[in-house]
C-alpha positions as a Markdown table, in Angstrom:
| # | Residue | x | y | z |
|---|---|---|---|---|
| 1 | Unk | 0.0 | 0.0 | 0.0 |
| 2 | Unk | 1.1 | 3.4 | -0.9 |
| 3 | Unk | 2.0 | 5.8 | 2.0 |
| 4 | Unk | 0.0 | 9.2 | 2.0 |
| 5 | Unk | 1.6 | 12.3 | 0.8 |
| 6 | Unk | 3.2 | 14.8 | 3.7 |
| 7 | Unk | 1.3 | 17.6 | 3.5 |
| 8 | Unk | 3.1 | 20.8 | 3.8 |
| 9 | Unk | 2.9 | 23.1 | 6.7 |
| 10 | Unk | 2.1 | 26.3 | 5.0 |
| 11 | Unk | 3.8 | 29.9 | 6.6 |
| 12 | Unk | 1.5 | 31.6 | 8.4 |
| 13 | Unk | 1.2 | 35.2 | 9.4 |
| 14 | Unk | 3.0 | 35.3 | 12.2 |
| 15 | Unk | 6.1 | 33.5 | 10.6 |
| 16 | Unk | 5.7 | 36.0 | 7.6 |
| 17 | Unk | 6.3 | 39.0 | 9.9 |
| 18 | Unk | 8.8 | 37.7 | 11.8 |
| 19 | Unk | 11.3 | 37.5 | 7.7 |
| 20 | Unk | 9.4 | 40.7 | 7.1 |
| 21 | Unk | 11.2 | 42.4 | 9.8 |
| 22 | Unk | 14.8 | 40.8 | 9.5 |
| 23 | Unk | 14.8 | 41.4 | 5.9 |
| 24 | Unk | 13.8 | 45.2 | 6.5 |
| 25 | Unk | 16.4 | 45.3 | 9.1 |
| 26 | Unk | 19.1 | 44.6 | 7.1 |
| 27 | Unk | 17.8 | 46.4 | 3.8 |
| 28 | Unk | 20.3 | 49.3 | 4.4 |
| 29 | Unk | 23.1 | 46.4 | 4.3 |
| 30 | Unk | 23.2 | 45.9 | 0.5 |
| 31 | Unk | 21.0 | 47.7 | -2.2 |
| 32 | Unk | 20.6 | 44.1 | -3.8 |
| 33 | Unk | 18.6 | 43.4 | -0.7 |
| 34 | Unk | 15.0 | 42.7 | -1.3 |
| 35 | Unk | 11.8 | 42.6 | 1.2 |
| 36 | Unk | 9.3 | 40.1 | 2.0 |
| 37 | Unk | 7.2 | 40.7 | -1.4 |
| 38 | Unk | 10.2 | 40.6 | -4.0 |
| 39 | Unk | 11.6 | 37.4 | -2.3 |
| 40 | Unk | 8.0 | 35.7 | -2.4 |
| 41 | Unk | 8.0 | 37.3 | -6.3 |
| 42 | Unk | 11.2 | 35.5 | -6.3 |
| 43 | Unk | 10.6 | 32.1 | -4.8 |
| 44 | Unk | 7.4 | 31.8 | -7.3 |
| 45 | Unk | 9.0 | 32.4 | -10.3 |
| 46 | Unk | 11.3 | 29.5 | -9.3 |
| 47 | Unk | 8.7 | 27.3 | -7.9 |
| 48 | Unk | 6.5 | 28.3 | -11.2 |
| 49 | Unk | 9.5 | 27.8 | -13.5 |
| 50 | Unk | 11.2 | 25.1 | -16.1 |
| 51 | Unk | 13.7 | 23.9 | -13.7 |
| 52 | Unk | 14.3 | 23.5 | -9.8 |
| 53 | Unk | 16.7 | 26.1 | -8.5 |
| 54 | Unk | 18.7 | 24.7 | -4.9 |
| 55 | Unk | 19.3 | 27.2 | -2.2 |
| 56 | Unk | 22.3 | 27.7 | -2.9 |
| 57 | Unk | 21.2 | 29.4 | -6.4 |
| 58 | Unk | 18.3 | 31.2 | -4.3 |
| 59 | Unk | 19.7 | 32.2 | -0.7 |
| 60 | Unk | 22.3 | 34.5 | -2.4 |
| 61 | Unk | 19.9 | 36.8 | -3.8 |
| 62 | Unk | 18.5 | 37.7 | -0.7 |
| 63 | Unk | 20.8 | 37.7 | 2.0 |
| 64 | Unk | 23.7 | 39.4 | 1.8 |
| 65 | Unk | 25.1 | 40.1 | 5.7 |
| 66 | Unk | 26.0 | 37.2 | 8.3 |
| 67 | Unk | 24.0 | 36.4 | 11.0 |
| 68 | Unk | 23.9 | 38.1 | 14.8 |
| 69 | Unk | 24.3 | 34.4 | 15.5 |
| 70 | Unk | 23.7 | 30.7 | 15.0 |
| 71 | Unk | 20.4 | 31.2 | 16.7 |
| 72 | Unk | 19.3 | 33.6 | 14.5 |
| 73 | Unk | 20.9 | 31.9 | 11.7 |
| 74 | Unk | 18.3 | 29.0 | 12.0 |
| 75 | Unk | 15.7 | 30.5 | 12.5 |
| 76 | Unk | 15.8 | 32.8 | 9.4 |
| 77 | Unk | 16.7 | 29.8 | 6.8 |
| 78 | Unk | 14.2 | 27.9 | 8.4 |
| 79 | Unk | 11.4 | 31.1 | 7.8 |
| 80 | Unk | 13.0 | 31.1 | 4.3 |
| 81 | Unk | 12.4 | 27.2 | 4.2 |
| 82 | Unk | 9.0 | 27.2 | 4.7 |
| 83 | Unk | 8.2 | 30.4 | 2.4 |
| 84 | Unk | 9.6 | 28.5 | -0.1 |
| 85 | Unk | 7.9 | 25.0 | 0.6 |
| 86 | Unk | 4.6 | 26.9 | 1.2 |
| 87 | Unk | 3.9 | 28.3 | -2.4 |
| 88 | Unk | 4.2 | 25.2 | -4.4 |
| 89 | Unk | 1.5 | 23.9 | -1.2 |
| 90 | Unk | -0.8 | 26.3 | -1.8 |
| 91 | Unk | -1.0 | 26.0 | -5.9 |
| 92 | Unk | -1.8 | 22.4 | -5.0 |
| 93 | Unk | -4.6 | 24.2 | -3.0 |
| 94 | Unk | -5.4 | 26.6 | -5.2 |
| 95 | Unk | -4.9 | 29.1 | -2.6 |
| 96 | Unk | -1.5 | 31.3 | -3.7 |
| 97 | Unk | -1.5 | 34.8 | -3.5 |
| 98 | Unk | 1.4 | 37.1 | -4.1 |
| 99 | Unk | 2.9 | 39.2 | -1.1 |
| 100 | Unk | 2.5 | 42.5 | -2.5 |
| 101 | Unk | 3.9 | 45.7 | -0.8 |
| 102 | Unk | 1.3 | 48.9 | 0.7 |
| 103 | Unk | 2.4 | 52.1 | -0.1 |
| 104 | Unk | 3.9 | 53.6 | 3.0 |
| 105 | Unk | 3.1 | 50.7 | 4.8 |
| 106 | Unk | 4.1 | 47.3 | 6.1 |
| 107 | Unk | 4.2 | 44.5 | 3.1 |
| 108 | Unk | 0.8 | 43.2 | 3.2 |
| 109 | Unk | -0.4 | 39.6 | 1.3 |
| 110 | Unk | -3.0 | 41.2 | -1.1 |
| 111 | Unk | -6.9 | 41.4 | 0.0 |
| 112 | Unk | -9.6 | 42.6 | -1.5 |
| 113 | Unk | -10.9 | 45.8 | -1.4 |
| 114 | Unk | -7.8 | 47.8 | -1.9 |
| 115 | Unk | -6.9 | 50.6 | -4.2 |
| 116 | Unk | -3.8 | 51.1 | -6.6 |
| 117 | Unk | -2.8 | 53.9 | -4.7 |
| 118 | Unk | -2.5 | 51.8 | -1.4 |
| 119 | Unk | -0.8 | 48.5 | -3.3 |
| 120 | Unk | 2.4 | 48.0 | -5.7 |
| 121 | Unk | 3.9 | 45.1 | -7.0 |
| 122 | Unk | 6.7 | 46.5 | -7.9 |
| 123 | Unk | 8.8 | 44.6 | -5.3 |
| 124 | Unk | 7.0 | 41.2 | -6.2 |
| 125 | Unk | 8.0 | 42.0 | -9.9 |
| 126 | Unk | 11.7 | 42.3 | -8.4 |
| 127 | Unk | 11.8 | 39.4 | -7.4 |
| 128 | Unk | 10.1 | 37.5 | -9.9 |
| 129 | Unk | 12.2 | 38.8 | -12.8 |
| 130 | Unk | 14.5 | 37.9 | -10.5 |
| 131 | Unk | 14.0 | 34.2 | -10.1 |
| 132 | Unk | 13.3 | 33.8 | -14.4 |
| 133 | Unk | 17.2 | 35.6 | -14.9 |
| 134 | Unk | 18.5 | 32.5 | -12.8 |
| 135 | Unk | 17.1 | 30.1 | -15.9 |
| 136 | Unk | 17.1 | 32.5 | -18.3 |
| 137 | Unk | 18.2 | 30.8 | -21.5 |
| 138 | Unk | 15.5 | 28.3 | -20.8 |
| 139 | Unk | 12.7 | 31.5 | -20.5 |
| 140 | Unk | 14.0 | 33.3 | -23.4 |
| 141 | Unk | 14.4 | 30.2 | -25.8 |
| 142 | Unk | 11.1 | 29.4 | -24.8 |
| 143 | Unk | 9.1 | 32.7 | -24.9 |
| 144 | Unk | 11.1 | 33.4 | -28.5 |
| 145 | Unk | 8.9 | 30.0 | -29.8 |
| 146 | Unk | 5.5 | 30.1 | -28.0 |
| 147 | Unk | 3.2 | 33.1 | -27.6 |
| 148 | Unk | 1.1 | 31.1 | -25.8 |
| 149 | Unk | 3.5 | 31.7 | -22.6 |
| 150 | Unk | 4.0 | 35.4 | -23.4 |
| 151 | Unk | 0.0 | 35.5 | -23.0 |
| 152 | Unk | 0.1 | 33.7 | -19.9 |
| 153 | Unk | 2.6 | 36.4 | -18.2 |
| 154 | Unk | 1.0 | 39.6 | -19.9 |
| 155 | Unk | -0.4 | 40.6 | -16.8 |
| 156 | Unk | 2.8 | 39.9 | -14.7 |
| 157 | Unk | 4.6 | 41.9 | -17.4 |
| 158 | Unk | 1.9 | 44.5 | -17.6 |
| 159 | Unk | 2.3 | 45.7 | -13.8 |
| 160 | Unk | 6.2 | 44.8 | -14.2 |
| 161 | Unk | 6.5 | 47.2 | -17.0 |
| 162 | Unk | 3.8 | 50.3 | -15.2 |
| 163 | Unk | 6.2 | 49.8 | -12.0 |
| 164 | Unk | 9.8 | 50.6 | -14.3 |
| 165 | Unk | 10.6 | 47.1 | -13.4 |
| 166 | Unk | 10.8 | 45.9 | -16.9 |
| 167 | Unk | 11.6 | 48.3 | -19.8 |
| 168 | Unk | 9.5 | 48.5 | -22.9 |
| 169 | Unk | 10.9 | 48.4 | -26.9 |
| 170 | Unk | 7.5 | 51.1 | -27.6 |
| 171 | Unk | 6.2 | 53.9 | -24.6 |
| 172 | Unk | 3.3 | 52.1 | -23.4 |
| 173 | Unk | 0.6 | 54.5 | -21.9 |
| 174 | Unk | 0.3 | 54.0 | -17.6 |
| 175 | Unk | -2.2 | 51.6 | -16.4 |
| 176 | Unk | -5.0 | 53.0 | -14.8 |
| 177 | Unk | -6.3 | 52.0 | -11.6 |
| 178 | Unk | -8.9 | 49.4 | -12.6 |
| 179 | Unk | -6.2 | 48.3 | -15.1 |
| 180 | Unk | -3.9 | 48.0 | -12.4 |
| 181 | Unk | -6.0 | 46.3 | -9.7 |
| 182 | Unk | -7.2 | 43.9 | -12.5 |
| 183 | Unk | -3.3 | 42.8 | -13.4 |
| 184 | Unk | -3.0 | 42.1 | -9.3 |
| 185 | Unk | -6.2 | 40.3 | -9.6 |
| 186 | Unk | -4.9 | 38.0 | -12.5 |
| 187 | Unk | -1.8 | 37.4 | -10.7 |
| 188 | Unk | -2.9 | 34.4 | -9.1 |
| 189 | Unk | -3.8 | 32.9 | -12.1 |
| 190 | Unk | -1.3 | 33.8 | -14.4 |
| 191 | Unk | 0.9 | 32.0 | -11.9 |
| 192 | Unk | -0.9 | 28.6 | -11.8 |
| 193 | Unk | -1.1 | 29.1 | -15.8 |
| 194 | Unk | 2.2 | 29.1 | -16.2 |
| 195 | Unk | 3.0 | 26.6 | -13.1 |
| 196 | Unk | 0.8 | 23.9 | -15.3 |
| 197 | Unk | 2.9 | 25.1 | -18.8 |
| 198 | Unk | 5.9 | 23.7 | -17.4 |
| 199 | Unk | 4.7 | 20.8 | -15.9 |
| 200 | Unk | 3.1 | 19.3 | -19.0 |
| 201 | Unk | 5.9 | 21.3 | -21.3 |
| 202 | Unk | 9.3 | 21.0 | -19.8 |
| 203 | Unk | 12.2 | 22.4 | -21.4 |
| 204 | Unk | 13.8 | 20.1 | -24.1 |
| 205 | Unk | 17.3 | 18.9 | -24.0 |
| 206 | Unk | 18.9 | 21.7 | -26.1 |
| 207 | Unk | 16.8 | 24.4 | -23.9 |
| 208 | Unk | 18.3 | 22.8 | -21.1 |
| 209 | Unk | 22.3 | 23.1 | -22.4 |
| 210 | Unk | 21.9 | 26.4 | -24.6 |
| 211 | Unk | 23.8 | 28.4 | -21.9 |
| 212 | Unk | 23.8 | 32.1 | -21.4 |
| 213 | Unk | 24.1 | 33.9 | -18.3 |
| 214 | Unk | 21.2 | 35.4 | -16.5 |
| 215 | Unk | 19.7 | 38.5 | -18.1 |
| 216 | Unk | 17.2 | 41.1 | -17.5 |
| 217 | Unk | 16.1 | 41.2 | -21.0 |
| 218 | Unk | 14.1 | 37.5 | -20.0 |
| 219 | Unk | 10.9 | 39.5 | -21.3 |
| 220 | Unk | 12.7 | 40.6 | -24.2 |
| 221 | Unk | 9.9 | 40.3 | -26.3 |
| 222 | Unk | 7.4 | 42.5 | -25.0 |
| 223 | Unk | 3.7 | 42.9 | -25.9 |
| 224 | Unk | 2.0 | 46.2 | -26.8 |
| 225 | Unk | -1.3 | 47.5 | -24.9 |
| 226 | Unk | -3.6 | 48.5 | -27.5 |
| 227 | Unk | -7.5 | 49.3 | -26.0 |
| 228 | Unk | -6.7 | 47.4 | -23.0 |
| 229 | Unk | -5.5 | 44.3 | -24.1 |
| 230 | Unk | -1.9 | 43.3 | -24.6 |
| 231 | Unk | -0.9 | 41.5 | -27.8 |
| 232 | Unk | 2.3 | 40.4 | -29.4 |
């Protein structure tokens, strides 16, 4: 007889404000240094993406000064553990949502009701362009052959691109705040979308060995906004 599946101890909001405030304490340390939304928008994009990353790959990208002390030590990579453990659990769920960051405010995960001026996800974007430039021959091979992907990210790329984050070949006119609340609404989906891509279409052999260093051109190809859509 089989043995059940573990099921994963999700982070909960206690834990989440615990990393929250180490990582703000040590944001003046390095200006690489991200907060609690662009390291969730970091760890998705890996756990979303066409090949595991270790923390070895991961952990460098957000801490960058030692420890007080061992104590502290384990009980930040052990926060960091189960962050990253707990969004592949809740797309199983059907439950992810992206820590986004409040305006003048603490990072917040995203509820409903909010307006554009109170919300960004520019820090989320961070983070998840981020986690595609550690694989990003495999991303930019990829998107370069199938639109179908580069849909599934438009609205990831749409906020990405309002909040400078990404830079645009054409201006493209501001979102406006329905625009903008309806890209953080898609998030969510866009992220399971592109979490089931990979599963059912891994990267081939030669996406796999084509090389090339991480890049922040990964969205390369960029879609124009024309009457509120975005098309390619």
């Amino acid at each position: 007889m089989d043995a059940a599946p573990v099921a994963r101890e999700i982070i909960d909001d206690t834990e989440l404000e615990v990393l929250d405030r180490y990582l703000r304490g040590h944001a003046h340390d390095s200006d690489e240094t991200m907060l609690l939304d662009g390291v969730h928008g970091l760890l998705t994009a890996l756990a979303i993406g066409p090949d595991p990353a270790l923390p070895e790959e991961w952990l460098p990208e957000i801490l960058h000064a030692p420890f007080a002390d061992a104590e502290q030590g384990e009980a930040v990579l052990g926060l960091l553990a189960k962050l990253n453990d707990s969004i592949p659990a809740e797309l199983e769920g059907e439950m992810y949502e992206p820590v986004l960051g409040e305006v003048g405010a603490d990072i917040k995960v995203e509820a409903e009701a909010v307006l554009h001026s109170d919300l960004t996800a520019a820090g989320w974007c961070e983070g998840f362009s981020r986690g595609i430039d550690l694989r990003a021959s495999i991303w930019e091979s990829r998107l370069a052959e199938d639109g179908e992907l580069l849909e599934m990210l438009s609205p990831i790329m749409a906020l990405a691109v309002d909040e400078g984050v990404l830079a645009a070949d054409v201006p493209i006119e501001k979102l406006d705040d329905n625009e903008y609340e309806s890209c953080l609404a898609q998030i969510p989906d866009a992220v399971e979308a592109v979490a089931h891509y990979w599963r059912v279409r891994p990267p081939t052999e030669r996406e796999r060995t084509a090389g090339g260093g991480a890049s922040t051109n990964a969205f390369g190809s960029l879609p124009a906004r024309r009457g509120g859509r975005w098309v390619h």
